[in-house]
C-alpha positions as a Markdown table, in Angstrom:
| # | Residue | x | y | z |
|---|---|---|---|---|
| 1 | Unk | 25.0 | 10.0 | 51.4 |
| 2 | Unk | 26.1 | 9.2 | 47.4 |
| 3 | Unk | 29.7 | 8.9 | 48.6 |
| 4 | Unk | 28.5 | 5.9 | 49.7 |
| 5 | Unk | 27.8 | 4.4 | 46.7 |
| 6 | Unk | 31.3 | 5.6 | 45.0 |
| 7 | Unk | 33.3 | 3.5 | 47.3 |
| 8 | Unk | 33.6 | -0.1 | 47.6 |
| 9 | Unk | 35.3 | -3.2 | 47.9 |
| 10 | Unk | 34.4 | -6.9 | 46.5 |
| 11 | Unk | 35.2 | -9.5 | 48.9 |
| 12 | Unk | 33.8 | -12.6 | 48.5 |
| 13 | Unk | 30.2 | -12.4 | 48.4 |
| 14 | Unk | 30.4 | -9.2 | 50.6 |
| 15 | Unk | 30.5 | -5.8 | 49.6 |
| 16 | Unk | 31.6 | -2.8 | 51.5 |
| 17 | Unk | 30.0 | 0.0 | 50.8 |
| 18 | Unk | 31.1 | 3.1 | 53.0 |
| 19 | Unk | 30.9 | 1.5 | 55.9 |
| 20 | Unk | 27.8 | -0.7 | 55.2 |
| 21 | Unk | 28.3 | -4.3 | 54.8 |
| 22 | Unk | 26.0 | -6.1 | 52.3 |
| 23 | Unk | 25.6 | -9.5 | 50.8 |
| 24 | Unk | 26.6 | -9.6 | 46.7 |
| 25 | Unk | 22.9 | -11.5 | 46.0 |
| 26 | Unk | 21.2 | -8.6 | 47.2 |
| 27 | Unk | 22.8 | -6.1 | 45.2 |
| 28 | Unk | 22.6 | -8.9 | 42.0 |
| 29 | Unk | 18.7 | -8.5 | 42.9 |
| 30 | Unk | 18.5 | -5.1 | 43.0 |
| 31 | Unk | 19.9 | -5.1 | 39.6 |
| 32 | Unk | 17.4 | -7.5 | 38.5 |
| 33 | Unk | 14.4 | -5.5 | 40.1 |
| 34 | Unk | 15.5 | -2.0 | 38.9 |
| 35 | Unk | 16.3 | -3.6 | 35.0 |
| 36 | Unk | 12.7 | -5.3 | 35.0 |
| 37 | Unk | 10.8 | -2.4 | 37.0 |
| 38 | Unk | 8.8 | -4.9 | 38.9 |
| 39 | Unk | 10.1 | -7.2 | 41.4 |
| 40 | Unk | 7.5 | -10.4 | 40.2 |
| 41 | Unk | 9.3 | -9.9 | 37.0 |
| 42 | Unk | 12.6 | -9.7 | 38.4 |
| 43 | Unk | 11.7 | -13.2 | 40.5 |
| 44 | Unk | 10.7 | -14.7 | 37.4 |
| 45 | Unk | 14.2 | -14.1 | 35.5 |
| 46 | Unk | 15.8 | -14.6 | 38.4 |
| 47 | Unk | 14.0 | -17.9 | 39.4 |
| 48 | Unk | 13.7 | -17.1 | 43.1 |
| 49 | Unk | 10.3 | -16.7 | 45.0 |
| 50 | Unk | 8.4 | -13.2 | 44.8 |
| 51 | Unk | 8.2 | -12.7 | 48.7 |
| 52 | Unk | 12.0 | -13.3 | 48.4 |
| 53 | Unk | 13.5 | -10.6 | 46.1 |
| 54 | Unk | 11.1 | -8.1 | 48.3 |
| 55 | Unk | 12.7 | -9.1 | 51.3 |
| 56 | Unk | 16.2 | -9.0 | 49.8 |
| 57 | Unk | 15.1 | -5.4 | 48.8 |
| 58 | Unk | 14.1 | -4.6 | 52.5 |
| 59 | Unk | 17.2 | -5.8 | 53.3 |
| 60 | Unk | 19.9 | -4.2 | 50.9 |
| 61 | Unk | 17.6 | -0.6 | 52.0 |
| 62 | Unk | 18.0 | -1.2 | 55.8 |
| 63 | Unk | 21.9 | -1.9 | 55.0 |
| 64 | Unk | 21.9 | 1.5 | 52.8 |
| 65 | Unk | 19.5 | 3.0 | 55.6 |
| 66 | Unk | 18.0 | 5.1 | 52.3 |
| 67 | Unk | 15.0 | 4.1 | 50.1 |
| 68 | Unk | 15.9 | 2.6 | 46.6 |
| 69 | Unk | 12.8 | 1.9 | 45.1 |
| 70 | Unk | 9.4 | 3.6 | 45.1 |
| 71 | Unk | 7.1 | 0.6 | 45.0 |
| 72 | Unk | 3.4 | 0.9 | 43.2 |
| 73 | Unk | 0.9 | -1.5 | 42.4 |
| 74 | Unk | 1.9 | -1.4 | 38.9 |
| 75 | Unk | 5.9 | -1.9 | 39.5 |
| 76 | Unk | 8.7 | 0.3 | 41.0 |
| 77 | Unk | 10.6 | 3.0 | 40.1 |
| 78 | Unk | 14.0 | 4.1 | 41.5 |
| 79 | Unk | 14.2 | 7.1 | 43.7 |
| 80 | Unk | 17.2 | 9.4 | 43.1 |
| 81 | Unk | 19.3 | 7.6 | 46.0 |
| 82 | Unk | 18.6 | 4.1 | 43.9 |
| 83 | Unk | 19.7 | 6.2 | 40.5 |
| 84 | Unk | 23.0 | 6.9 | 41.9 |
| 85 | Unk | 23.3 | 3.2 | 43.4 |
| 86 | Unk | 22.2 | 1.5 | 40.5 |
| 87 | Unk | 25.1 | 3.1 | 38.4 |
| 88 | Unk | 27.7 | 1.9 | 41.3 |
| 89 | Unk | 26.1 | -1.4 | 41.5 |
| 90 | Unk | 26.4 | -2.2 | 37.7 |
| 91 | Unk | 29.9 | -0.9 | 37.9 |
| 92 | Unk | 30.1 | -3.5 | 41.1 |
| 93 | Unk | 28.6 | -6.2 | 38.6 |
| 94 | Unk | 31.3 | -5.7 | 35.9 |
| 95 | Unk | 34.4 | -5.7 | 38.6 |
| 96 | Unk | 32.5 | -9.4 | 40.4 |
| 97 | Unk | 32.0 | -10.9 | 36.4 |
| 98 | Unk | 35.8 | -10.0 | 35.3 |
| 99 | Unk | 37.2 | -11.0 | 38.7 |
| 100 | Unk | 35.6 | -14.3 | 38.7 |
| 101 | Unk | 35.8 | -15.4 | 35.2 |
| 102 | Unk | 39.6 | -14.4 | 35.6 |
| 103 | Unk | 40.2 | -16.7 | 38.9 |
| 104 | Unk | 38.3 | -19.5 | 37.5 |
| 105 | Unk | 35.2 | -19.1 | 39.8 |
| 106 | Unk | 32.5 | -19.3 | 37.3 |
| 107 | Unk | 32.0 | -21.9 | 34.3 |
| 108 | Unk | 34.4 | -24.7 | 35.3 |
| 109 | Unk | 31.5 | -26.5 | 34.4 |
| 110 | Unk | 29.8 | -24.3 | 31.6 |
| 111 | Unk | 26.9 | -24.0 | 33.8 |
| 112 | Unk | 24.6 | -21.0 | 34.1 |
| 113 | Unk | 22.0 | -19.4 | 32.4 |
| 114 | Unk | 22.8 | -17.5 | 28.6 |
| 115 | Unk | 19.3 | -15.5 | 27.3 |
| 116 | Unk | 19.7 | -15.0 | 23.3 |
| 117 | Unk | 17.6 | -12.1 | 21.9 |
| 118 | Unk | 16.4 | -12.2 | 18.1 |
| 119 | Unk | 14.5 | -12.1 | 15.2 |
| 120 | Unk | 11.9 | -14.3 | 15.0 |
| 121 | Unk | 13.6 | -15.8 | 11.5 |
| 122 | Unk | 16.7 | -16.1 | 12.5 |
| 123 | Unk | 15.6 | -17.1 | 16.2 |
| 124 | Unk | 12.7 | -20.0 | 15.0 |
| 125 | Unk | 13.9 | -21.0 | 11.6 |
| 126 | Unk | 17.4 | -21.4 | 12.0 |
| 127 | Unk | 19.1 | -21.6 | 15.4 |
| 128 | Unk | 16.1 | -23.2 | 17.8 |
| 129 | Unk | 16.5 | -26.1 | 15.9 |
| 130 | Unk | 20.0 | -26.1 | 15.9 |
| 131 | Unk | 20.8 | -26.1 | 19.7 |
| 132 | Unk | 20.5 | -29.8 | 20.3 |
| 133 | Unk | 24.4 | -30.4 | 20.3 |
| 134 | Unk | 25.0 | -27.4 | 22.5 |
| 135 | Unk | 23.2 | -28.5 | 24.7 |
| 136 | Unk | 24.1 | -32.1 | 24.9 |
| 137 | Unk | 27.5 | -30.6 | 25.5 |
| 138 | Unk | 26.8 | -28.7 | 27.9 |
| 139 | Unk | 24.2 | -30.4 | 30.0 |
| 140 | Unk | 24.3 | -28.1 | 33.0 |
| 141 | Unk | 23.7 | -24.8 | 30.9 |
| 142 | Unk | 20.4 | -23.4 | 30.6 |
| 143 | Unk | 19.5 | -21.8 | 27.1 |
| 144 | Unk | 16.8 | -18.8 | 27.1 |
| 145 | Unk | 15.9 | -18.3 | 23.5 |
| 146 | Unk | 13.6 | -14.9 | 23.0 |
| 147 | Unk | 13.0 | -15.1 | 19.1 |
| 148 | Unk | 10.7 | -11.8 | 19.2 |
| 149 | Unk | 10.8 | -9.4 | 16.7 |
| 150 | Unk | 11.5 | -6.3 | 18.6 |
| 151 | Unk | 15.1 | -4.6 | 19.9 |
| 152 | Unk | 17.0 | -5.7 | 23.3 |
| 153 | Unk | 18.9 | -3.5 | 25.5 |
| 154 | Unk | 22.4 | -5.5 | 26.6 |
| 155 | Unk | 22.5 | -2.0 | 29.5 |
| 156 | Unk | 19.1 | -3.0 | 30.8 |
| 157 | Unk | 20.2 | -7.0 | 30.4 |
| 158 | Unk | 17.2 | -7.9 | 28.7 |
| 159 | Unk | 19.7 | -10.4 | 27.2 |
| 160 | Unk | 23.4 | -12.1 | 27.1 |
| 161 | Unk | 23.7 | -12.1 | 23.4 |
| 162 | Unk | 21.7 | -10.1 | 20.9 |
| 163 | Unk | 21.4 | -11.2 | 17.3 |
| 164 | Unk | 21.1 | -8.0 | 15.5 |
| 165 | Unk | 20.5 | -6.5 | 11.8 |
| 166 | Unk | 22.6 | -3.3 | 12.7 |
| 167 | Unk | 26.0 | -2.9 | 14.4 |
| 168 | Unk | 25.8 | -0.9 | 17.1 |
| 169 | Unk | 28.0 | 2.2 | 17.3 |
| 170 | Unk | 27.5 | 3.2 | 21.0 |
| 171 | Unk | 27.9 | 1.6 | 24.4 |
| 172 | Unk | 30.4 | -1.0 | 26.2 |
| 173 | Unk | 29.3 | -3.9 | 23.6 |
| 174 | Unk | 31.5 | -6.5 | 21.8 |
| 175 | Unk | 30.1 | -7.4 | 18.0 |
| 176 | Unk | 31.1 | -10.4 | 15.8 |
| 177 | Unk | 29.5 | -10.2 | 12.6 |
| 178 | Unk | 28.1 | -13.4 | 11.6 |
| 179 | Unk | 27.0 | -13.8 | 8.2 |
| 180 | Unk | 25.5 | -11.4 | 5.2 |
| 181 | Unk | 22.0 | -12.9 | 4.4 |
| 182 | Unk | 19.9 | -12.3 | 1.5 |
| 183 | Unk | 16.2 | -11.9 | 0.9 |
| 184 | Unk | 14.3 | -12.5 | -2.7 |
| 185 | Unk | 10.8 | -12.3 | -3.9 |
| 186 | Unk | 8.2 | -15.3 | -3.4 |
| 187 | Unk | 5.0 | -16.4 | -3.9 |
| 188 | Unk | 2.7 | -19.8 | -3.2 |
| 189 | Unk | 1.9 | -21.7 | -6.5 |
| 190 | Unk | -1.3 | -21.8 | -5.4 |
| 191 | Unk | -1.5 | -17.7 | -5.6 |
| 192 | Unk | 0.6 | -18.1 | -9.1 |
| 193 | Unk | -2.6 | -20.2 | -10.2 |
| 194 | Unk | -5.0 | -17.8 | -9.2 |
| 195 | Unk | -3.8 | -14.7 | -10.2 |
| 196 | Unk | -0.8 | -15.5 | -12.9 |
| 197 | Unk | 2.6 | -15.1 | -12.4 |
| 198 | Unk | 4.3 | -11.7 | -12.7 |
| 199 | Unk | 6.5 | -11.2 | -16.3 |
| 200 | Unk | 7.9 | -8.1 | -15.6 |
| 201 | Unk | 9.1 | -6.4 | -12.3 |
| 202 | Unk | 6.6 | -3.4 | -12.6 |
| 203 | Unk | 3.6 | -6.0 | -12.6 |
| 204 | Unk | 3.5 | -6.3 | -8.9 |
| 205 | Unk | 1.8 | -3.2 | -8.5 |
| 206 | Unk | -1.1 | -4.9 | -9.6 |
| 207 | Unk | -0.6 | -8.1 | -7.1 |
| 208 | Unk | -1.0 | -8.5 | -3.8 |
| 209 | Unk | 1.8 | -8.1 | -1.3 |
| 210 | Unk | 2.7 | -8.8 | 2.0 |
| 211 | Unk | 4.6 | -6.8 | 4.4 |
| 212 | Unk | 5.7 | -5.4 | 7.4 |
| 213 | Unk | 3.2 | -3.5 | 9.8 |
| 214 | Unk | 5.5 | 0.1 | 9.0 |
| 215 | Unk | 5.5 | 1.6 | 12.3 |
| 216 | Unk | 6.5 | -1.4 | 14.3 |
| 217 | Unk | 9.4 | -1.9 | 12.2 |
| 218 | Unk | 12.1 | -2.0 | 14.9 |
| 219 | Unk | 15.2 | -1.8 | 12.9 |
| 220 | Unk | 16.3 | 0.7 | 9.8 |
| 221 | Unk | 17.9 | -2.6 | 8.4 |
| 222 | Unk | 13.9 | -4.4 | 8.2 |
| 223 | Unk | 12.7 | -1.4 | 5.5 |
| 224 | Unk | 13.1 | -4.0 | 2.6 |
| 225 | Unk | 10.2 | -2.7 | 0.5 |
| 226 | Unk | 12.3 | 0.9 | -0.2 |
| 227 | Unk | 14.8 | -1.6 | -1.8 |
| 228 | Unk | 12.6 | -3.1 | -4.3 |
| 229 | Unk | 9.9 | -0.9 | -5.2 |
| 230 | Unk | 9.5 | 2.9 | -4.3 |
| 231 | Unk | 5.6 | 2.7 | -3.5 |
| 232 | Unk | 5.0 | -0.9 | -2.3 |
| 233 | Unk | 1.6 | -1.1 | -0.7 |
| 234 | Unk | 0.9 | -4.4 | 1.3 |
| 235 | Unk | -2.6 | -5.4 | 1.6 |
| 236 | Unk | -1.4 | -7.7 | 4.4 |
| 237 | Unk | 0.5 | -6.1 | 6.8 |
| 238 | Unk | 2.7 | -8.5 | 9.7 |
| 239 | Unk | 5.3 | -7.8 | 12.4 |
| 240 | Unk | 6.8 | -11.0 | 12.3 |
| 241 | Unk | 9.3 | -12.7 | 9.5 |
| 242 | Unk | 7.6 | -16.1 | 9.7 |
| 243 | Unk | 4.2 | -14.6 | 9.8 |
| 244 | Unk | 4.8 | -13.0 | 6.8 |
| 245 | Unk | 6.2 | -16.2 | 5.4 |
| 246 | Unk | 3.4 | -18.1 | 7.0 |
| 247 | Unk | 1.1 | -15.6 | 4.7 |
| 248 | Unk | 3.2 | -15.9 | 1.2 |
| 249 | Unk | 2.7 | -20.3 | 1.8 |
| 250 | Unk | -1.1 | -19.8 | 2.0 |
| 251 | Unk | -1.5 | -17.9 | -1.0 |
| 252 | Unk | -2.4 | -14.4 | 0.4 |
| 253 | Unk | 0.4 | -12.4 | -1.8 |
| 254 | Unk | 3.9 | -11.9 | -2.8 |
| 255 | Unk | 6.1 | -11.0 | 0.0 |
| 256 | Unk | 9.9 | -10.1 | 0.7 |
| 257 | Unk | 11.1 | -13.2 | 2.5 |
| 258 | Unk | 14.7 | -14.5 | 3.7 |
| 259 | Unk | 16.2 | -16.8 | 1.1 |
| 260 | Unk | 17.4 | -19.2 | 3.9 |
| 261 | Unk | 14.0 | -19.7 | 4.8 |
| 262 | Unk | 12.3 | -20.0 | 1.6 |
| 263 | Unk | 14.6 | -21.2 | -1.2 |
| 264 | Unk | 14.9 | -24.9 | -0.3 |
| 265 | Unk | 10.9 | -24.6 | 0.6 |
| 266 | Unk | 9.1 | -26.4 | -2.4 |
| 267 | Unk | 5.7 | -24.2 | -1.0 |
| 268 | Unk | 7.6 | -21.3 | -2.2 |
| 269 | Unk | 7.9 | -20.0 | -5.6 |
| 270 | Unk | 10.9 | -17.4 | -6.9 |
| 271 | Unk | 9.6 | -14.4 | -8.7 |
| 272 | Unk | 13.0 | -12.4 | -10.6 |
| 273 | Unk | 16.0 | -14.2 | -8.9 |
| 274 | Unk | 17.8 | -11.9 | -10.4 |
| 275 | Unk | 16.6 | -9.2 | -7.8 |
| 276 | Unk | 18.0 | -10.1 | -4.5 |
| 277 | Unk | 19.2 | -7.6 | -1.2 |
| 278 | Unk | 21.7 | -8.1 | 1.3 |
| 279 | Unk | 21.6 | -7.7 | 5.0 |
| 280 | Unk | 23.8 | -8.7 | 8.0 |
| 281 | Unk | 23.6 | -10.5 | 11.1 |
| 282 | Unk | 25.5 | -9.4 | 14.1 |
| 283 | Unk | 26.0 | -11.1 | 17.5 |
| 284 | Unk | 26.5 | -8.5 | 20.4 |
| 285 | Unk | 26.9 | -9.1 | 23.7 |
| 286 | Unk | 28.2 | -6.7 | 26.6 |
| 287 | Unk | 31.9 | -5.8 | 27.8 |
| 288 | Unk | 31.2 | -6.6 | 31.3 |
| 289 | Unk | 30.0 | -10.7 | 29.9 |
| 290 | Unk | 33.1 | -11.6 | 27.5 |
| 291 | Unk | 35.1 | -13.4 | 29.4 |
| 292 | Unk | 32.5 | -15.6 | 30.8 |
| 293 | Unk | 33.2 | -19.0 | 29.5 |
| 294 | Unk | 29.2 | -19.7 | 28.8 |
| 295 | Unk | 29.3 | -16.8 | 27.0 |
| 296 | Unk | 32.3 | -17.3 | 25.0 |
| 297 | Unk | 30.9 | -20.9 | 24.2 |
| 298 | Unk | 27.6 | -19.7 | 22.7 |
| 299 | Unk | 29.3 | -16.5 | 20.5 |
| 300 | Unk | 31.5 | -19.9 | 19.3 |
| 301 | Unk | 28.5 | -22.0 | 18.8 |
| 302 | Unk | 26.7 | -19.4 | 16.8 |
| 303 | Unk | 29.4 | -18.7 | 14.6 |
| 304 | Unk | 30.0 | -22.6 | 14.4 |
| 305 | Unk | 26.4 | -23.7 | 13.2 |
| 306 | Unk | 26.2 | -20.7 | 11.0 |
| 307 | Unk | 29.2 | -20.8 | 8.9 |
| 308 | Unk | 29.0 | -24.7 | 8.3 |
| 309 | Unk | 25.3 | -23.2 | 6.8 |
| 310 | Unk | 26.7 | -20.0 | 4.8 |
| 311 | Unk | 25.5 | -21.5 | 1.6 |
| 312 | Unk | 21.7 | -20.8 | 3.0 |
| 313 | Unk | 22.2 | -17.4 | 3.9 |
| 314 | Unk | 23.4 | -15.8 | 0.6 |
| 315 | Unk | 21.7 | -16.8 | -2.7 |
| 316 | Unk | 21.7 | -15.2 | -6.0 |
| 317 | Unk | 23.8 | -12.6 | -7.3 |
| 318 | Unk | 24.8 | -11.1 | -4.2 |
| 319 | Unk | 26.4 | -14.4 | -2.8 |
| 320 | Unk | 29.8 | -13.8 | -5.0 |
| 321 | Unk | 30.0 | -10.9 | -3.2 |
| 322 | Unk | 29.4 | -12.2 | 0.2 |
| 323 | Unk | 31.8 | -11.0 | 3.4 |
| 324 | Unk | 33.1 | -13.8 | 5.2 |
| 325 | Unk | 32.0 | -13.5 | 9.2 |
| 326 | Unk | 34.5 | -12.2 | 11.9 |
| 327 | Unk | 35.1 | -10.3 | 14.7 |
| 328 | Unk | 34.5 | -6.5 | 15.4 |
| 329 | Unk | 35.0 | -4.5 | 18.6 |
């Protein structure tokens, strides 16, 4: 019965499978269900009732006459017959996305939904507040902003775009580098009045610091301590950027914070300018989305907003030094 799912033809919404006719939104939802693991889940991303996507599911199976899912209480998991479907069905997704966006039967309109995944700084402090114009543009495309400070899959299409620390080396994904950033050492005067400000590098031993919670550290690119002190020992540990920024204002320590953030922040005090480090935004989005105009339009936008704001990202010594953004396959 997995022939079946190795030959096909895209007509229309219809898709011949074999001999098995099925309707394109079914196998879209299917997609949906067996990325999320949980068709409530899968409704809510795909904004369609709950009772619906199960009855699409019903559906699609009767067409297949197999089971694709094993559904639980606690979500669904894909039986082998759903394995090898699910890896025809993407390659059916990729094949509908480039044939449409190359007859000009998606985004006439820049319409649609785009999800952007990243960290909470760069998500929260720079681009949510930035997304006005875009969208006054645009005004029939959505924007799903998930400014979390964790890693997104582009195969599982947890997200469109991906703002990234790392370029990734594996995978059908498309990178444009956006900018180099730097980060510095602050403090709150308050905490300077309280507990005197460091004079030499080698006094924050004795100081409090703020930090990242180590084992939730998501990305290679976040260990920022290793780069300034060998045995850096928060006594406030936080898995968020802002949080730990949020920490530094009130006065609980010195902490490693993103210059674009802090620098033009008269809460924040620089301790040794001098000592700055350098890290790199990416935006990554998959093959199969490139040449959808909505996407194209928000990798533009991205790199729009943030080179007219360089200056912000790179401070110090490092900024002579500083790569100009572009484009990396």
């Amino acid at each position: 019965m997995v022939f079946w799912f190795l030959l096909y033809d895209v007509i229309g919404k219809d898709v011949r499978v074999g001999t098995h006719s099925m309707n394109w939104d079914d196998i879209r939802i299917f997609l949906a269900v067996a990325r999320a693991g949980q068709l409530l889940a899968a409704s809510r991303r795909l904004g369609v009732n709950h009772a619906t996507v199960a009855r699409r599911m019903d559906t699609l199976e009767r067409d297949l006459q197999t089971r694709l899912l094993d559904r639980r209480t606690n979500g669904c998991t894909l039986t082998s017959e759903g394995e090898a479907f699910f890896q025809s069905a993407e390659r059916m997704e990729t094949e509908m996305l480039d044939a449409q966006s190359k007859l000009g039967n998606v985004d006439r309109t820049i319409s649609g939904t785009v999800r952007i995944g990243s960290p909470d700084g760069f998500g929260v402090a720079f681009l949510a507040p930035r997304l006005g114009p875009l969208l006054e543009r645009h005004p029939h495309l959505k924007v799903q902003l998930v400014p979390v400070p964790h890693a997104f899959s582009l195969s599982q299409r947890e997200a469109d775009i991906v703002i990234t620390l790392e370029r990734p080396d594996e995978g059908r994904l498309v990178c444009r580098r956006l900018t180099d950033y730097t980060l510095g050492l602050y403090a709150s005067a308050a905490y300077i009045s309280r507990h005197g400000r460091p004079a030499r590098f080698e006094d924050l031993r004795h100081h409090a610091l703020v930090g990242y919670v180590g084992d939730l550290v998501f990305s290679r690119s976040l260990n920022f301590v290793s780069d300034f002190m060998r045995n850096w020992s928060p006594t406030l540990e936080i898995s968020s950027a802002l949080g730990q920024a949020e920490a530094v204002r009130a006065g609980l320590g010195v902490g490693i914070l993103h210059d674009y953030i802090a620098a033009d922040d008269s809460d924040f005090v620089p301790l040794f300018p001098d000592r700055k480090i350098s890290r790199t935004y990416w935006a990554v989005t998959h093959e199969s989305l490139r040449n959808l105009t909505r996407i194209r339009v928000l990798l533009e936008f991205l790199a729009e907003i943030v080179g007219a704001e360089r200056h912000r990202f790179v401070r110090g010594t490092a900024a002579a030094g500083s790569a100009k953004a572009s484009h990396s396959h």
